[in-house]
N, C-alpha and C positions, 0 to 999 in steps of 0.2 A: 201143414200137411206134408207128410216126407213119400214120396215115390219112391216105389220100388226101384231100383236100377237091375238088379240078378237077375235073370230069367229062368228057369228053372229047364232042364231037359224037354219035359214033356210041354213045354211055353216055344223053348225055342224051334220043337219040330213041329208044333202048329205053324209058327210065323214063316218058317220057308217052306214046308207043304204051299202055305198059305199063296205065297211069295212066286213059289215056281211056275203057276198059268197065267200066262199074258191077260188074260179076260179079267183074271180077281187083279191083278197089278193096274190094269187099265180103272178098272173098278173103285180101286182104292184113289186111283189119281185120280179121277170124277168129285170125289167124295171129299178130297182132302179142298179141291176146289171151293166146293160149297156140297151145305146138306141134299139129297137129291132122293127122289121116293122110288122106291125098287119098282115099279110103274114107269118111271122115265129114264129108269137105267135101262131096263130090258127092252125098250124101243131100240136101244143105241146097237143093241150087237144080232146077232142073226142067229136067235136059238131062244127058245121056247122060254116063255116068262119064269116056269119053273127052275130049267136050269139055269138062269139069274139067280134063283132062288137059295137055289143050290150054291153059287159060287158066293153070295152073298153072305151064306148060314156059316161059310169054310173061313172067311174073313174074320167074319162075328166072335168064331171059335177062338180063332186067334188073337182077338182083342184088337186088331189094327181097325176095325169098323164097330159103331155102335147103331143101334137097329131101337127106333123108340114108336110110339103107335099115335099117328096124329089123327082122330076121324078115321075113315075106313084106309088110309092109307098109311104105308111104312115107310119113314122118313129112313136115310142113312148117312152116316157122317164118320170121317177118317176120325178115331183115337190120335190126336197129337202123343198123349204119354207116350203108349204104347211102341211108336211111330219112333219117340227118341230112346226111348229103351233098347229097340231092335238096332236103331242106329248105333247105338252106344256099345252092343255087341259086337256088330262089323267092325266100327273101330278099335276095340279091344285085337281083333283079328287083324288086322292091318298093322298094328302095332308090334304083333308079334313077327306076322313076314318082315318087316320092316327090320327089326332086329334081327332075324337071322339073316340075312341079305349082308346088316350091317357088318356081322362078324364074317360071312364068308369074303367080303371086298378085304377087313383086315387080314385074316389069313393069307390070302392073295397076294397082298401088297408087304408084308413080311419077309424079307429076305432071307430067313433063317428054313423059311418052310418053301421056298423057291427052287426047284433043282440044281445042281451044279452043272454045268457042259466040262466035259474030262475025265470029271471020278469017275 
């Protein structure tokens, strides 16, 4: 089986919409723990079962959570892929500051691009 690694635009602005409220990040950390039923998530935070539901639906979008139907209850469970895909993006990102950091310390440390004191 080959994974995707690219994330497509409209992927990557699900994952950090997704990413950006403490509640679905909280949510996701729960989840990456073990599977947990959106019934025993929304006991955990102080806002109406529905909007669990809601931040839950906003994950699912994004593929960082998968949502399966056990009996009358909805199980939830972090996407590892997904999880290393976004990972793989940030570090893609970091990679790049990383490099330009690298050339501006060269530039820097160039004596030729150093000012002169006199001229």
């Amino acid at each position: 089986m080959v994974v995707q690694s690219e994330l497509s635009d409209d992927e990557i602005d699900r994952v950090f919409h997704a990413l950006a409220a403490a509640t679905r990040r909280d949510i996701l950390r729960r989840t990456i723990a073990s599977e947990q039923s959106v019934s025993a998530l929304a006991a955990e935070y102080e806002m109406s079962f529905a909007a669990v539901q809601k931040h839950v639906a906003v994950l699912e979008a994004a593929q960082l959570v998968v949502k399966r139907a056990e009996g009358r209850e909805r199980l939830v469970r972090a996407d590892p892929a997904m999880i290393a895909r976004a990972r793989a993006l940030l570090a893609r990102y970091e990679e790049l500051w990383r490099a330009r950091i690298d050339r501006l310390d060269a530039l820097l440390a160039d004596p030729r691009t150093a000012s002169h004191e006199g001229e």
